[in-house]
N, C-alpha and C positions, 0 to 999 in steps of 0.2 A: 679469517679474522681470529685473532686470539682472545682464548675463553678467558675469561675471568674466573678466579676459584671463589665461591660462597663461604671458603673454610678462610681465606685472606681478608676478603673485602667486607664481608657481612656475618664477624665474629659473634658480634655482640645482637643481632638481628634475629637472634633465634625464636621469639614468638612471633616477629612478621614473616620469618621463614614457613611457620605452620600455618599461618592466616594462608598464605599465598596456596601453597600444597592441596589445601582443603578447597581453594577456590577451582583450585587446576581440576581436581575431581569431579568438584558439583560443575564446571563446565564441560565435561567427560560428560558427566548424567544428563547432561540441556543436550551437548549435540545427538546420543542415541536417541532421545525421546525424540527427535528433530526427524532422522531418516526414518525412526520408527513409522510416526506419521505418513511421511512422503513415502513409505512404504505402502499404508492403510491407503492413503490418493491412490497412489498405482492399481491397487484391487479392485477400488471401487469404480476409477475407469477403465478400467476392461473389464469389468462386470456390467459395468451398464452399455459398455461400445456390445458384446455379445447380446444382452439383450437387443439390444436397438438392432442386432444384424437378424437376430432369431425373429424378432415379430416383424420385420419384411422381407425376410424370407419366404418365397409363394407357398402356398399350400396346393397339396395332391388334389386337386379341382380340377374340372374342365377346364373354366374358366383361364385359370392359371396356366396350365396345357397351351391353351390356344397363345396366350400372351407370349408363350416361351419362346412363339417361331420368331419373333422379331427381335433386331437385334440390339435394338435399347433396353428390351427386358434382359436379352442374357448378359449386354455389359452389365446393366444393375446390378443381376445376381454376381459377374465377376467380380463388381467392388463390393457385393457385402460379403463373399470369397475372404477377399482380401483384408475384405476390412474385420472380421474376425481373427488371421492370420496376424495382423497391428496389434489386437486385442490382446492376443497373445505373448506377441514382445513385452506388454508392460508386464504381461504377469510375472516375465523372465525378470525384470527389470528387480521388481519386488520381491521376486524371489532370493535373486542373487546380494541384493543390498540385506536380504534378512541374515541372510547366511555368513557374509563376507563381511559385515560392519556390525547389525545391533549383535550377533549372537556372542563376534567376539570381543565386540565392546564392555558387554557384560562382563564375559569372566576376564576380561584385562583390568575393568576399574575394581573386581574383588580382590585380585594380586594389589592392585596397587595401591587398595585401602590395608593391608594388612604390611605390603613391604614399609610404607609411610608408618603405620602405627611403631614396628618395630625401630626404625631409624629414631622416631624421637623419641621411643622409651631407652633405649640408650643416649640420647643428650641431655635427658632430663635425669636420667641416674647420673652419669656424667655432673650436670652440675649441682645435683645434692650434696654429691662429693665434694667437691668445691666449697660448697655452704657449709658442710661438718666440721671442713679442715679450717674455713675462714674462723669459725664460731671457737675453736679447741685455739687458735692462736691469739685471739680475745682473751680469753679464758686466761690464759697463760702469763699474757702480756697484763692483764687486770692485777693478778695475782702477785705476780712479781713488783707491779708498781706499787702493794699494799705493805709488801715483805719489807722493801723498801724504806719506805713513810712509817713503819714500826720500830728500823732497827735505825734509824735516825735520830727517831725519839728514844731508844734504848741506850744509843748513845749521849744524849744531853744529858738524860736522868744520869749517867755514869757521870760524867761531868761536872755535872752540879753538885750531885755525892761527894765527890770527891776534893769540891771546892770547900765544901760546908765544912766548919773545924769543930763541929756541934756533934757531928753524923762519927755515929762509931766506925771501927773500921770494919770488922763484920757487914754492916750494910753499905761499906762502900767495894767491898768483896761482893757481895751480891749484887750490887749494882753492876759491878764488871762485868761479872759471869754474863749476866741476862744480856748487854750489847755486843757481849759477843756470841751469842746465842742467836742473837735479832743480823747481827752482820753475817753467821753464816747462813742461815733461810734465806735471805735476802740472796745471797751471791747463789746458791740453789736455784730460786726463782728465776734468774736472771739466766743459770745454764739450760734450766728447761724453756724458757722463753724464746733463746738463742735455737736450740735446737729444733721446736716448734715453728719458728717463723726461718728456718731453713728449709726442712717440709715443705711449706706450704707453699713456698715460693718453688721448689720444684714441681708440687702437685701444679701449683698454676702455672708454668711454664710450660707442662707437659698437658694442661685440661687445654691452654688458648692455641699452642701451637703444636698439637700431634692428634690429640684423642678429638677434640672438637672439629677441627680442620676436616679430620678423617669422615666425621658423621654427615656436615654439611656436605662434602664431597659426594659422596654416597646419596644425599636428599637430592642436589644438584644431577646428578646422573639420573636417579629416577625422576625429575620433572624432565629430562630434558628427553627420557622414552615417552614419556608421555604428548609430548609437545610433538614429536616424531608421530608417534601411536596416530595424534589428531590429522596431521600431515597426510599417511598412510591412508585413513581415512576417507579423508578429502578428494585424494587422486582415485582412489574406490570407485567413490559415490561419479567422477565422471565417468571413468573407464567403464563404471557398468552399463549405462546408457550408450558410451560411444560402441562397446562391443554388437549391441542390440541395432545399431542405424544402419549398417550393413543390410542386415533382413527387414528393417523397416523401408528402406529404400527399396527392395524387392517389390514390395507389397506397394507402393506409392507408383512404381511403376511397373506393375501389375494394374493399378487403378487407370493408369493414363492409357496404356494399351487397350483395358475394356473400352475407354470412351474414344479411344481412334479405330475399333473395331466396328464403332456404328455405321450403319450406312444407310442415308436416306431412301436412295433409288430403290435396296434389298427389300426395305417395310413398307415401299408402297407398291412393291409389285408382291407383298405375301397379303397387304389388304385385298388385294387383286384374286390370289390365292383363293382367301379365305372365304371370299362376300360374293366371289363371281358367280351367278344362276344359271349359266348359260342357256338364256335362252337372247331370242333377238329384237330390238326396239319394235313397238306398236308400228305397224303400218299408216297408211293416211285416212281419214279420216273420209270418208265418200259422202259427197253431196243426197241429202236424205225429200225427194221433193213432196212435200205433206198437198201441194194444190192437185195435184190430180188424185180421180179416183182410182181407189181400191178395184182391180178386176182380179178376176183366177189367174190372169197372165201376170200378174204382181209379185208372183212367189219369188222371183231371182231376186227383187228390191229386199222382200223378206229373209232370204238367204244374208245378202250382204248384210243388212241390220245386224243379223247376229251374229253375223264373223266379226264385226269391225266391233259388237261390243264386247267380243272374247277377247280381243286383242288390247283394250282397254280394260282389263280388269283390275291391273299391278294400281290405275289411279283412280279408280270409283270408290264409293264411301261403303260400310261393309252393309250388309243386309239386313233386313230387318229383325229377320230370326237371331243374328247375331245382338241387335242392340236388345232385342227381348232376352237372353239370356243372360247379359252383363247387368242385372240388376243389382246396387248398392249394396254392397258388405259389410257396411257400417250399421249401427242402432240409428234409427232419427233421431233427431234431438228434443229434448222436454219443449212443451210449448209455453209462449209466455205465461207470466205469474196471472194475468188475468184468467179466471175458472171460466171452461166453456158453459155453454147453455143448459139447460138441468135434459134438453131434451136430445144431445148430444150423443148417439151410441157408442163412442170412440173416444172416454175419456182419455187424460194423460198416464192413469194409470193400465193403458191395455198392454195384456201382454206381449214382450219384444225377444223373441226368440231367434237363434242364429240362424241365416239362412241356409238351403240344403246348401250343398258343390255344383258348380255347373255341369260335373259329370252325371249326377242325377236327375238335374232336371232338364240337360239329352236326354237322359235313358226315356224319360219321362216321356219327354216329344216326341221321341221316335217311336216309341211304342203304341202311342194314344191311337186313336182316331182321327183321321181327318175330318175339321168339319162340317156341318153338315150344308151352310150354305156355299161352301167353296166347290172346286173343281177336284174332280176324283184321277187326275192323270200322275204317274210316277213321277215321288220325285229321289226317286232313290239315289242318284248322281248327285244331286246337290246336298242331300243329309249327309251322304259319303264323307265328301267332301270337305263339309262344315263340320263333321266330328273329328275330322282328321287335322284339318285347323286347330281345332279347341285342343286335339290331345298335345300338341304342338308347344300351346300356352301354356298346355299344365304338366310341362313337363316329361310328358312321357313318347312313344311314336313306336309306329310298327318296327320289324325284325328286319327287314327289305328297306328301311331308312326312307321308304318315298315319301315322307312327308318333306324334305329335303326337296328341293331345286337340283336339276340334273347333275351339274356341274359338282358340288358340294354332297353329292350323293356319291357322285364318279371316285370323291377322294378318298372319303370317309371308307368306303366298302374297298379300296386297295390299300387304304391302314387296317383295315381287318384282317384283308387277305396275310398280307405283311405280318400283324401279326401273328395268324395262324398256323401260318408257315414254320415263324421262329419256334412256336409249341413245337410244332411235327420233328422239326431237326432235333431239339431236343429231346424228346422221347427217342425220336434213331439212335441218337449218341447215347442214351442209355441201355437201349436196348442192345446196341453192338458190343457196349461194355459186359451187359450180363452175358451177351454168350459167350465172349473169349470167357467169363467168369467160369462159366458154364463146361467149358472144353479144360480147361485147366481143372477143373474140379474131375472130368472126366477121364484123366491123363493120371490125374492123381489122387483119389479116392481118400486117402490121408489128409488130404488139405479142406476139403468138403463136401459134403452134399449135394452130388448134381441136382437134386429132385426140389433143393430149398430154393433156388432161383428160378424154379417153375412158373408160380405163382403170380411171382411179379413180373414174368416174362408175358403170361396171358394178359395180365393189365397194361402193360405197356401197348402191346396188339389191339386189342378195346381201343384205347385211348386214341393210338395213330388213326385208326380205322374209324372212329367217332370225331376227331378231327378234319381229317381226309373229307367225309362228308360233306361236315362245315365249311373246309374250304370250297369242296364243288356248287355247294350251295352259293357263298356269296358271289364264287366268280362265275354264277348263272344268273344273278342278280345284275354282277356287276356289266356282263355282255348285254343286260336289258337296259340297263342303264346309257353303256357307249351308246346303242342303239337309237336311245331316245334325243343324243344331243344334237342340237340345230346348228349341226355343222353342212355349210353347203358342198362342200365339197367333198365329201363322203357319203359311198354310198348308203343305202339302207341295208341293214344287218338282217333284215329279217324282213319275210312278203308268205306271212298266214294268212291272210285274208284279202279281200277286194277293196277296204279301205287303208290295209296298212302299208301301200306305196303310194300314198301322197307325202304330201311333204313333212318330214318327221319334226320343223319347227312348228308348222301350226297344229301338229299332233300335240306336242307338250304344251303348247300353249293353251289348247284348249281343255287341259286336265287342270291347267291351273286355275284354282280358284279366287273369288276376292281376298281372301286373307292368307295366301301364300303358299294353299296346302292343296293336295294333288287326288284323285280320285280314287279307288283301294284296288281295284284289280284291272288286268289289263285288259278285258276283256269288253273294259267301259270305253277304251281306244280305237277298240274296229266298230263301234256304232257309225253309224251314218251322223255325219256334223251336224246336220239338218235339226237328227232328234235331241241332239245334245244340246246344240243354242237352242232349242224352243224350251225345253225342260229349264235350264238356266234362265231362259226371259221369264217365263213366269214363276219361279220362285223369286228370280226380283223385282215383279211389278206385283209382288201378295197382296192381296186385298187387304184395306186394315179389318182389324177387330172390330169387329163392332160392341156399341155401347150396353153395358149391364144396368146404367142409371147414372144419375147424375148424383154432385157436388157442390155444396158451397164454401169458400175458402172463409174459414174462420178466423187466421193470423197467417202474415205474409210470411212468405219464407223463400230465401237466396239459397239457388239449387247450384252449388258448388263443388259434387262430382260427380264423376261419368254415370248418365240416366235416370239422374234425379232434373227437375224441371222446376224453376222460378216461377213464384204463382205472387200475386197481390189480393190484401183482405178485401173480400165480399164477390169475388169471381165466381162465374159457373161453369164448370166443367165437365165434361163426361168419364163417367169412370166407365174403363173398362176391363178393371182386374180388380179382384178384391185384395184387403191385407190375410195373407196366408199365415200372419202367427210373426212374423216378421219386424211387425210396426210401419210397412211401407204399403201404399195404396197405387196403383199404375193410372193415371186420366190422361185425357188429350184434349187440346184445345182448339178447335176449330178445323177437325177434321185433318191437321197439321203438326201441329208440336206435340209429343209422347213423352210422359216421364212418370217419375216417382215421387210423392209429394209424402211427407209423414200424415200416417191414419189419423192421430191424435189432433192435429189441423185443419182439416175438414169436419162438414157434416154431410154423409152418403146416404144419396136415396137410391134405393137397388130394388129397380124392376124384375118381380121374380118371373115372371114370361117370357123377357130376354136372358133371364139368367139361366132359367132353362132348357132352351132350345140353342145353346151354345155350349160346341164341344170346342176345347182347346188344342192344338196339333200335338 
């Protein structure tokens, strides 16, 4: 397409020429502030995609551990992987647009506001020019028209002088003189006039078609870099993006990969993994016949009783001991706005103090007394047992892991081993480094100190040798462990005594307890089963507590967490725990329901004859 020149076609256009210039500029300054912006977008979404990948991201937890063996958590983590890796292309995105457009946007519109300044301070000197030369041939031409209009009338005056026969000749001499005096200025005026509007006409010859031409020419180039500039720009702002979809394609599929990496059959055989106890489903159930009497020859019916309720443990409700220690960890609640009775010992203002831990009030239990109207037969198996539970809930568990179900102990203790291992190779691999260290320092005395890698060669030997231990330790745990699993088809690992070749599942089954936790040494395994279901049967057929006095319900209250009990106003109940500082009272209702009712809601009467001939375990 052929340019049109701005110096031919748009002579005279010179203030719309500078409207235009100045508009091309201030839309220079709208597009940078434009990608500036979409620059600030870019940052802030990859600022907030990395947060979003950072806070679900697992944390260093068991919890998280355990989650990591499946394979929908670790695609997760592949796509928040990835999806940070995304995060990162915009920043490139932002980066590069900072770099490649606003920065030289900038210093391109400072050039350009100062080349523009210069082009039209030479069109405007330019046409001042023009104006001074227009104005001096005015001038010229004015003058000369007046020189004119004088010596015209210098001529009449001569004229008429000359006509008049009155007029001396003296003043007709002076009359001449002066039009001819007025005819030459005139003819004067007229040469500078001539020569002026010769000028001018070549100044303006040379302002419309050379020197103006030239300048528009020049304005015309620099909008039309500019127009380019914008151009340049524009294919930038895509290229930066297209450059970047390459590597965002990576990462998109990197994302498809993780989620074709799942696999259901793999997570439901690591729940398998994870949850498996290995032990084996409860037996049947034997017919219990309660019509015939009890004889001494009854023992084998008594036998099977207590195997078959060992066997049933994993579904029975937990024991009594246990619901007496889960007492409410909450304050009770103020009682209604109606004030109790003036004779009430248990206002609403008694004091509500937190209750101990349940590891103290074990400690408490098993230290006490038993009392005094129960039976005096051990029950050290089942407190075993039940503390070994509780530490389970709160948390903690012996060194030997058997608070753990076989199976789940078997793993745990050859991820230890595993671990322990990788310590040991470790320290080798350092230890064999110090001693070539060692032999080269002793080869060449100049390069070191044999005697300085002494030190740490004895700790390292510590260390193997206190490891070393550790591993023989768990994997003496861990062979007690195979040992114990109710596999039928293997033999038994070990025959110390006269009961430990029967059968090694209803060996662990009978360590198990109702709440899922195992007996503390092994030495509670070669007992005779006999003593062990009998000790079991009566710690879960415990007598109840008996009553300290009784209760009247002063305001109803809806017992809605675990060990507190639903009471209706004006009931009678037996209390059979006082409030300890707590704000909670323990009563039972007809020798059957147990719970925790608030102090401040009742009115307790406490028999002190039964309160003190009763020890609590």
């Amino acid at each position: 397409m052929e340019t049109m020149s701005w110096g031919a076609e748009l002579w005279d256009q010179f203030d719309s020429l500078e409207k235009h210039t100045q508009w091309g500029i201030e839309f220079l300054e709208r597009y940078t502030k434009f990608v500036k912006e979409r620059c600030e977008i870019e940052v802030n979404y990859a600022k907030q995609i990395r947060n979003l990948s950072k806070k679900y991201q697992p944390k260093k937890s068991l919890r998280e551990e355990e989650e990591s063996k499946y394979t929908s958590c670790r695609a997760f983590l592949m796509t928040l992987t990835e999806l940070n890796d995304y995060a990162g292309q915009h920043e490139v995105i932002a980066e590069n647009l900072t770099a490649q457009i606003v920065s030289e946007l900038g210093c391109y519109i400072q050039d350009l506001k100062a080349e523009r300044k210069s082009h039209f301070h030479d069109g405007r000197k330019a046409q001042q020019h023009m104006e001074n030369a227009w104005k001096q041939l005015e001038s010229s031409k004015r003058r000369f028209e007046r020189d004119c209009r004088e010596a015209d009338r210098a001529q009449q005056h001569f004229e008429k002088m000359d006509a008049d026969i009155n007029v001396t000749k003296a003043d007709v001499e002076k009359a001449r003189l002066q039009a001819q005096m007025r005819a030459q200025i005139a003819e004067d005026s007229k040469s500078e006039y001539s020569s002026c509007l010769e000028n001018f006409n070549q100044e303006q010859n040379q302002h419309y078609h050379t020197l103006l031409p030239l300048i528009f020419q020049r304005i015309q180039e620099m909008e039309e870099r500019r127009v380019e500039q914008v151009g340049t720009c524009m294919r930038t702002f895509s290229e930066v993006e297209r450059q970047v979809l390459p590597i965002v394609g990576k990462c998109l599929d990197g994302m498809s990969r993780a989620a074709e990496s799942i696999q259901p059959q793999a997570d439901s055989q690591q729940v398998v993994e994870c949850h498996k106890s290995g032990f084996e489903p409860p037996g049947d159930v034997e017919f219990e016949d309660y019509g015939l009497k009890r004889t001494a020859s009854d023992s084998n019916l008594s036998h099977t009783r207590s195997r078959s309720k060992s066997k049933l443990w994993p579904f029975i409700k937990r024991n009594r001991l246990m619901s007496l220690l889960t007492s409410p960890r909450q304050p009770p609640p103020p009682p209604p706005t109606s004030p109790p009775p003036p004779d009430h010992p248990n206002g609403p203002h008694s004091p509500k103090q937190q209750r101990e831990p349940l590891s103290h009030r074990l400690s408490e239990l098993i230290s006490s007394k038993p009392r005094m109207h129960c039976s005096s037969k051990p029950r050290i198996h089942c407190l075993r047992s039940l503390k070994r539970g509780l530490s389970l809930k709160l948390g903690s568990g012996p060194e030997d892991l058997s608070h753990l179900p076989p199976e789940q102990r078997r793993k745990k203790l050859q991820a230890k081993i595993q671990d322990v291992d990788r310590h040991i190779q470790k320290e080798v691999d350092e230890k064999e480094a110090l001693t070539k260290m060692k032999d080269v320092y002793l080869k060449n005395p100049q390069m070191g100190d044999p005697s300085s890698v002494e030190p740490r060669l004895a700790e390292i030997c510590e260390n193997i040798d206190r490891l070393r231990l550790e591993a023989q330790k768990f994997e003496g745990w861990l062979a007690e462990a195979e040992g114990r699993l109710p596999v039928k088809s293997d033999p038994p690992r070990r025959q110390s005594g006269p009961y430990e070749t029967q059968n090694n599942s209803s060996c662990a089954q009978d360590r198990e307890s109702p709440d899922g936790s195992y007996t503390e040494d092994q030495s509670s395994e070669t007992r005779p089963r006999s003593q062990s279901h009998e000790m079991d049967d009566e710690f879960e057929d415990e007598e109840p507590l008996p009553a300290i006095g009784t209760c009247k319900v002063l305001y109803p209250f809806e017992g809605q967490t675990e060990g507190t009990m639903s009471v209706s106003e004006g009931e009678l109940l037996h209390m059979i725990e006082e409030d300890k500082g707590d704000g909670w009272t323990r009563v039972r209702r007809n020798d059957e329901d147990e719970g925790y009712v608030p102090t401040s809601y009742i009115q307790a009467s406490v028999d002190t004859s039964a309160q003190g001939a009763v020890t609590y375990i």
